[in-house]
PLY file of the C-alpha trace (Angstrom):
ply
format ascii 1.0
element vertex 354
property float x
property float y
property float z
element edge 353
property int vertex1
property int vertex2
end_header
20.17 -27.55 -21.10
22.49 -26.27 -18.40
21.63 -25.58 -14.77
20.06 -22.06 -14.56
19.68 -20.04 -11.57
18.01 -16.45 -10.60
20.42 -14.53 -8.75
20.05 -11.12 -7.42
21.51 -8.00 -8.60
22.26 -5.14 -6.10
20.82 -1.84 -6.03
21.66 1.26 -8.27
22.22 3.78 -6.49
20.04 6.31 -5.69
21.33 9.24 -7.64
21.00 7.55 -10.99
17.61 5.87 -9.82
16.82 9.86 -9.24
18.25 11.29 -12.47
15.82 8.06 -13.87
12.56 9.01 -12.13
13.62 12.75 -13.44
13.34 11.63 -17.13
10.46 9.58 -17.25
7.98 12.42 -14.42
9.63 15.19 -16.62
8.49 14.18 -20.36
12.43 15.29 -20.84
12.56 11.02 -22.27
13.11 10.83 -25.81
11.64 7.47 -27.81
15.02 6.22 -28.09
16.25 5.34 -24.42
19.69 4.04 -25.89
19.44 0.98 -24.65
21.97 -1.69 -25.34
20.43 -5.07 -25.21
22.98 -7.62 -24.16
21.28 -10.93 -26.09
19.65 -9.68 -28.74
22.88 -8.42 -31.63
19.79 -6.86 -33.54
18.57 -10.20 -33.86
14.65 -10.71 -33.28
14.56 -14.49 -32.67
17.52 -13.99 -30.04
17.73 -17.64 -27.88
17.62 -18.04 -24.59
21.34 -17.62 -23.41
20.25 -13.86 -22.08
20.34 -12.98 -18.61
17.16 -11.20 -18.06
17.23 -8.15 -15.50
13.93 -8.14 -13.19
13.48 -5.01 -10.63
11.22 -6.01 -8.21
10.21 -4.56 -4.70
10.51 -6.21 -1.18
7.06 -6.73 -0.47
4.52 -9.82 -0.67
2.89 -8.20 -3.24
5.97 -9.62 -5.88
5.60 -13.21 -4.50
4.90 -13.96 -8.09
8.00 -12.76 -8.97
10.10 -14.42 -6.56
8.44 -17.91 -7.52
9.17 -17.22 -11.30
12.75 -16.61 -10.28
12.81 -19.36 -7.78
10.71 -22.26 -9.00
10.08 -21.65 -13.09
12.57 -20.16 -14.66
14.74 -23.43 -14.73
11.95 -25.01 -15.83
11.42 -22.54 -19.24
15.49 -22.05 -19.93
15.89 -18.64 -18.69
18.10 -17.28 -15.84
16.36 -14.00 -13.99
18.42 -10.96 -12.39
16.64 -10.20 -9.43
17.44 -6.67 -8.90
15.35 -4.92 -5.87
14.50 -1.66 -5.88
13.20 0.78 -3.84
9.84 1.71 -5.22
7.51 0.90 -7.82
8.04 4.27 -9.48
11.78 3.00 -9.18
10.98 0.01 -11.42
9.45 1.86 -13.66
12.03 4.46 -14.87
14.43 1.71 -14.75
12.09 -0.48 -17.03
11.84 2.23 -19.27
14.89 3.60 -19.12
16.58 -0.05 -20.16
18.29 -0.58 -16.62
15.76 -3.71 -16.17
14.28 -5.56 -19.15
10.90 -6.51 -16.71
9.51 -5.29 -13.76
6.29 -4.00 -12.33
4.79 -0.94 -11.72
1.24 -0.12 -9.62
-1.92 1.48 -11.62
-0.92 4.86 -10.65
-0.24 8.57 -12.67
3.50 7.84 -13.06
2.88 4.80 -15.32
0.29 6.59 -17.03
2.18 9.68 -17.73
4.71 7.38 -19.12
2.34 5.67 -21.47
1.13 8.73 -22.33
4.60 9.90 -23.12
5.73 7.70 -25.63
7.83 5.66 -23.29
9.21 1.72 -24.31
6.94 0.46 -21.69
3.88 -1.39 -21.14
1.73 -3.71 -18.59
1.98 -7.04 -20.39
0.47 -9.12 -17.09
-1.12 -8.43 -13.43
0.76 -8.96 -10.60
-1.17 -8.78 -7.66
-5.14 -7.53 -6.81
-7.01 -6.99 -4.12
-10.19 -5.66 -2.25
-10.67 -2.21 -1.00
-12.03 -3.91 2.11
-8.84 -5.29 3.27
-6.82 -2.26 2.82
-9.09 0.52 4.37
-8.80 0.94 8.16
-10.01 3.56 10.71
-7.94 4.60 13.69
-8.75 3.01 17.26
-9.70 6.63 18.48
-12.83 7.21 16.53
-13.86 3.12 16.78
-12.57 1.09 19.40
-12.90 -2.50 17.49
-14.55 -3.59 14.40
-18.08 -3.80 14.98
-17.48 0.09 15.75
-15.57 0.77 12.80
-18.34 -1.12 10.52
-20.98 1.31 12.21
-18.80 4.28 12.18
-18.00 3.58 8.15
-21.89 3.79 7.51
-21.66 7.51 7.02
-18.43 9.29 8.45
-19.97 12.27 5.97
-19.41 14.40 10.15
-15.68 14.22 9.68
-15.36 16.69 6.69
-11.82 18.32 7.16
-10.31 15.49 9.25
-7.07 13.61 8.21
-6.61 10.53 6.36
-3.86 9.08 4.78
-2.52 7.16 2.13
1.32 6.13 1.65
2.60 8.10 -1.21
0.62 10.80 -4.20
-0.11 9.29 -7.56
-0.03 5.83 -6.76
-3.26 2.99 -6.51
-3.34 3.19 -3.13
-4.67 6.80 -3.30
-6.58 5.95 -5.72
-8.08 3.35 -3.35
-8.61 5.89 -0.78
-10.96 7.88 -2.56
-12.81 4.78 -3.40
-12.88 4.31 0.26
-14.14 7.77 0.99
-17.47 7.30 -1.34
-18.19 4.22 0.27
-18.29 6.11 3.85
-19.96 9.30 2.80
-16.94 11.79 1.77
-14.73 12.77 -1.15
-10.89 13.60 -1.57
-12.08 17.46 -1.77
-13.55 16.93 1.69
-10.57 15.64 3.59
-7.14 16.82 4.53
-5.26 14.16 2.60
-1.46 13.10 4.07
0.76 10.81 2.50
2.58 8.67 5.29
4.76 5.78 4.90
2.85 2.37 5.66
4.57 1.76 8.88
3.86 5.35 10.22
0.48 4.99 9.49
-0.30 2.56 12.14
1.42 5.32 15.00
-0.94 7.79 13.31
-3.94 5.51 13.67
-2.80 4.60 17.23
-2.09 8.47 18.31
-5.14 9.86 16.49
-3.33 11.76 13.83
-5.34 10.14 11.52
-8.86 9.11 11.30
-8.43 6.37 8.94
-6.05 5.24 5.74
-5.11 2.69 3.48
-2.56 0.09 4.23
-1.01 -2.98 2.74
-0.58 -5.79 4.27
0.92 -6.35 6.68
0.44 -3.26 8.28
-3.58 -3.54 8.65
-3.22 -6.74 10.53
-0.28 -5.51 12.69
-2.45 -2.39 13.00
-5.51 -4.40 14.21
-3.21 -6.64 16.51
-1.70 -3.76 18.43
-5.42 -1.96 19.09
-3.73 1.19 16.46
-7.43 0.41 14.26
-9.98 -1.49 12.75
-11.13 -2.46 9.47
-14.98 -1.92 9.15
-15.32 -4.49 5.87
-15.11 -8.04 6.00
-13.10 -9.82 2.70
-15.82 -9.73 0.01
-16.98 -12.55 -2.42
-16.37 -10.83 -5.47
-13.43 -10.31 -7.96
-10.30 -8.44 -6.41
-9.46 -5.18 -7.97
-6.05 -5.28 -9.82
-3.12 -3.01 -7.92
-0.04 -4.05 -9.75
0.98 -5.39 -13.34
3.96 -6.89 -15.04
5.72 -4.29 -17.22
8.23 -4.91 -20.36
10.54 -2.48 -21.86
9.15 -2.97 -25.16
12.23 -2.66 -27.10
13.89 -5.71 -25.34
10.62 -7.32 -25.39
10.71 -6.82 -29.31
14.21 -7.55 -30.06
13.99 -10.62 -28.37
10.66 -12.15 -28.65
11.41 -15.83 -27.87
13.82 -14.43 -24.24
9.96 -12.30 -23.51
7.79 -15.34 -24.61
10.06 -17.80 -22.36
9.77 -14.76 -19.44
5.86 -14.88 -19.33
5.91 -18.93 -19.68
7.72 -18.89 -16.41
5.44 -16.17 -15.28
2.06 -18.42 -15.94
3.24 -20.88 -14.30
3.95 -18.95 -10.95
0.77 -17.53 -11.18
-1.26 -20.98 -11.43
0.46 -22.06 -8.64
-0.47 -19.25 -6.46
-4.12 -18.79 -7.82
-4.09 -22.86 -6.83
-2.60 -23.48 -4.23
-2.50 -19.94 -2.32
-0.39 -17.51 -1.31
0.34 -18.39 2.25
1.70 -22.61 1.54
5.23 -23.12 3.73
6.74 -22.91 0.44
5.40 -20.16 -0.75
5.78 -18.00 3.03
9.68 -19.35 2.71
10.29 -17.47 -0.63
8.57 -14.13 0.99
10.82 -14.57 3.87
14.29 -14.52 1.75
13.52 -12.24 -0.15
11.85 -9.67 2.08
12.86 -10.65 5.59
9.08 -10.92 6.63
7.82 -13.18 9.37
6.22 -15.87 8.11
3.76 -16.18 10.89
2.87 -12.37 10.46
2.19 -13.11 6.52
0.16 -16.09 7.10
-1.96 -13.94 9.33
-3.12 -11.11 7.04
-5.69 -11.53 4.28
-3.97 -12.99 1.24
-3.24 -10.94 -1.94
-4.31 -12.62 -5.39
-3.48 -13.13 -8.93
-5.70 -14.86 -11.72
-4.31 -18.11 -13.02
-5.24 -17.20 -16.65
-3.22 -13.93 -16.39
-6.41 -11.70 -17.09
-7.46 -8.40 -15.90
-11.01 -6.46 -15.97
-9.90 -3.39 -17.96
-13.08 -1.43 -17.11
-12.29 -2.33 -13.46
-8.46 -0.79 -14.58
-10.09 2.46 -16.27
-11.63 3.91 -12.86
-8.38 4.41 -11.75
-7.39 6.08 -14.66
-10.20 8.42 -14.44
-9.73 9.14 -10.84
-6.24 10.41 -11.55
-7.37 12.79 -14.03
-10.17 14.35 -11.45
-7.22 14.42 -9.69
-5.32 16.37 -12.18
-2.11 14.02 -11.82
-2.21 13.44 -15.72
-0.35 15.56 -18.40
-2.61 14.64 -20.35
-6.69 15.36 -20.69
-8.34 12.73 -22.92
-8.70 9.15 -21.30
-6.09 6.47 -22.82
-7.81 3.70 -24.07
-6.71 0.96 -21.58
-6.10 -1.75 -24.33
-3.23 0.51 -25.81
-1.81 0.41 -22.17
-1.81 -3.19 -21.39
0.01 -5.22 -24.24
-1.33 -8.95 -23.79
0.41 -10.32 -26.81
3.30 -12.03 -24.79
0.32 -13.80 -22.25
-1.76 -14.68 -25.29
1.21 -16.42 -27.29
2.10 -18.38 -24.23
-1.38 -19.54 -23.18
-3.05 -19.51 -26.28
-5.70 -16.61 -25.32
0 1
1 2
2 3
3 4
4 5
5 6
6 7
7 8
8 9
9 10
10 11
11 12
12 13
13 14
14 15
15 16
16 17
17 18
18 19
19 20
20 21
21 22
22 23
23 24
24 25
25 26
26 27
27 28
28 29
29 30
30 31
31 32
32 33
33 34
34 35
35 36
36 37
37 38
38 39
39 40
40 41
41 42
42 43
43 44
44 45
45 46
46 47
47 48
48 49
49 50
50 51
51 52
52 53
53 54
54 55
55 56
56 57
57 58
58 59
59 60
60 61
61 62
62 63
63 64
64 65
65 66
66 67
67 68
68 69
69 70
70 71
71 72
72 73
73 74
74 75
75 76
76 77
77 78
78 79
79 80
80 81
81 82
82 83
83 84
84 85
85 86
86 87
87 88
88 89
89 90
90 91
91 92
92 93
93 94
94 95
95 96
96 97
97 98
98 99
99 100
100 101
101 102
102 103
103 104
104 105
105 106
106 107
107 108
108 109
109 110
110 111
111 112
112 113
113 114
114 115
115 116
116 117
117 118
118 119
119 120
120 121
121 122
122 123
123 124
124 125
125 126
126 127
127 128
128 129
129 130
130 131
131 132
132 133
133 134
134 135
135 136
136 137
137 138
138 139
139 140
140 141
141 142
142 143
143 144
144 145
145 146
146 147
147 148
148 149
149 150
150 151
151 152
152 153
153 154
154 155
155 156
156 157
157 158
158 159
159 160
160 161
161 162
162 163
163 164
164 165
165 166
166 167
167 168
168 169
169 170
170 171
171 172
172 173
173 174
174 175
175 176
176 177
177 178
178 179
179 180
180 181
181 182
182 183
183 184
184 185
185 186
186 187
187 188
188 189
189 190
190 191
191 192
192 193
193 194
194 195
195 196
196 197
197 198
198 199
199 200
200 201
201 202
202 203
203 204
204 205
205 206
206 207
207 208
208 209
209 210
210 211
211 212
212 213
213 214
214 215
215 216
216 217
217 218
218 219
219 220
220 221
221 222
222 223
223 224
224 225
225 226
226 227
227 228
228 229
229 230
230 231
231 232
232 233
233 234
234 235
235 236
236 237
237 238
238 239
239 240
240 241
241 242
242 243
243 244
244 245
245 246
246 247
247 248
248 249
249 250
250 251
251 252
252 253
253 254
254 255
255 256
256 257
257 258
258 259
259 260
260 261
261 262
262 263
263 264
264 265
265 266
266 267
267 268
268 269
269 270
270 271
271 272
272 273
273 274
274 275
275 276
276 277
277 278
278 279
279 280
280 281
281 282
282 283
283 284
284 285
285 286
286 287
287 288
288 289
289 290
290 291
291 292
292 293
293 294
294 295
295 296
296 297
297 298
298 299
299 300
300 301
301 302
302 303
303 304
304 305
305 306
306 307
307 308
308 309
309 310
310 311
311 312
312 313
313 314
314 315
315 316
316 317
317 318
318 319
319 320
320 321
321 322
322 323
323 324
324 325
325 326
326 327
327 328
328 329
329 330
330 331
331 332
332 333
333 334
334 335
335 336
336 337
337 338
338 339
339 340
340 341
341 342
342 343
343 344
344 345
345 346
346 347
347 348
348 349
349 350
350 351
351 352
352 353
């Protein structure tokens, strides 16, 4: 077997990712997409010679990625495209669309809609979870350190009408916000809800603009280092909510069965390694760093994201966010989805024998 290597792709640019995102949020996407796959010749049992296109996102939250790139796919016979992109809904029009054969996409109303649409694509793994405690944080102005913020997030039920923000509509992290907002005594209905970039959001919390909002790290911690706010929940002891999950384009994934098999073989293996070892080993922090710039000292410090080494996921935990989109009314659609046609485990189970 020769020497493989995963090698990045560059961007496209942003007018075709646009025209992309257009066809998928529209419904205007047909169940053909047109896509030519480069390994497959019509062939189902294609080999392993295929390059296979990944869009991923600069964040921590794709460190599984990057290790499957970096440290497996050698390992399974498979050379990765890492192609970075600038958003999750970004990945997954292009995953649909056929510009990427895998990506990943957050539990949000854009993948949803898409599902719901008719759309080659499907979650076929999770990425990364999480805990609503380590993302929630209230601005320095209403409680001055985290013993305040715990007391103040007891019942903030007073602040009807006040601001709070998450980073973008339709995506888990709002989602996660109302979840926040019935834990402290308030609903989305009750706020004034403002969708600020993750960086902006600690000014906001710093300046008052905001009484509280959901970040990812590293933003909380930066947020809590700088006096900007405070989460009032400690890390709990219980199983981390899933935020992000593996997609396929389904018609690659079909055409070439034994290229998709090899991908999630790869995959498995990344995420044993990080469910084992951690997110946060030298290693690990080094792979972060190239492909995101982050300090490694920075991502050390923050609470660690998570990924099961089995590759499973808690659909009923996964439904809640479908339903809160719909109370939302970000669905074209009415009826819930049964989860198990939206998350394809076929590829997981053939590789580890589920």
């Amino acid at each position: 077997m020769g020497h493989i290597t995963a090698r990045r792709g560059t961007r496209y640019g942003i007018l075709a990712a646009a025209a992309a995102a257009a066809l998928v949020l529209s419904g205007c996407a047909g169940g053909d997409t047109g896509q030519v796959d480069p390994t497959s010749n019509g062939d189902a049992t294609a080999d392993l010679s295929g390059v296979i296109r990944v869009g991923y996102l600069a964040t921590g939250s794709s460190l599984p990625l990057f290790a499957t790139a970096e440290k497996y796919a050698e390992d399974v016979g498979i050379e990765i495209e890492m192609i970075e992109v600038n958003s999750g809904n970004e990945s997954l029009t292009g995953v649909a669309t056929g510009q990427y054969d895998v990506g990943f996409a957050g539990i949000g109303s854009a993948a949803y809609n898409a599902f719901d649409e008719g759309l080659p694509v499907r979650y076929v793994a999770p990425m990364h979870a999480g805990y609503l405690e380590d993302y929630f944080i209230i601005s320095s102005q209403h409680a001055g350190s985290a013993e305040e913020a715990s007391e103040l997030a007891g019942d903030m039920s007073h602040l009807q009408g006040q601001s709070f923000a998450a980073n973008a509509p339709g995506v888990v992290t709002e989602a996660l916000l109302g979840f926040a907002l019935e834990e402290v005594g308030l609903s989305m209905s009750e706020i004034n809800l403002e969708h600020i970039p993750f960086p902006d959001q600690v000014v906001a919390l710093a300046n008052g603009g905001i009484v509280g909002g959901i970040l990812s790290e590293p933003f909380p911690t930066q947020a809590e280092e700088n006096g900007s706010g405070y989460r009032p929940w400690e890390t709990p002891d219980t199983e981390p909510l899933p935020f992000t999950g593996i997609i396929f384009n389904t018609d690659w994934a079909d055409q070439n069965s034994q290229l998709a098999e090899a991908f999630m073989e790869a995959y498995a293996m990344a995420a044993a390694d990080l469910a084992e070892n951690g997110w946060d080993t030298p290693e690990m922090l080094d792979l972060v760093e190239q492909y995101t710039g982050a300090d490694p000292a920075i991502v050390a410090a923050s609470r660690q994201h998570h990924i099961t080494a089995d590759l499973s996921v808690d659909l009923d935990m996964v439904l809640r966010y479908q339903k809160f989109f719909m109370e939302q009314n970000s669905l074209n659609y009415d009826e819930i989805i049964p989860e198990e046609e939206i998350w394809d485990f076929s590829w997981r189970d053939a590789v580890l024998g589920s």
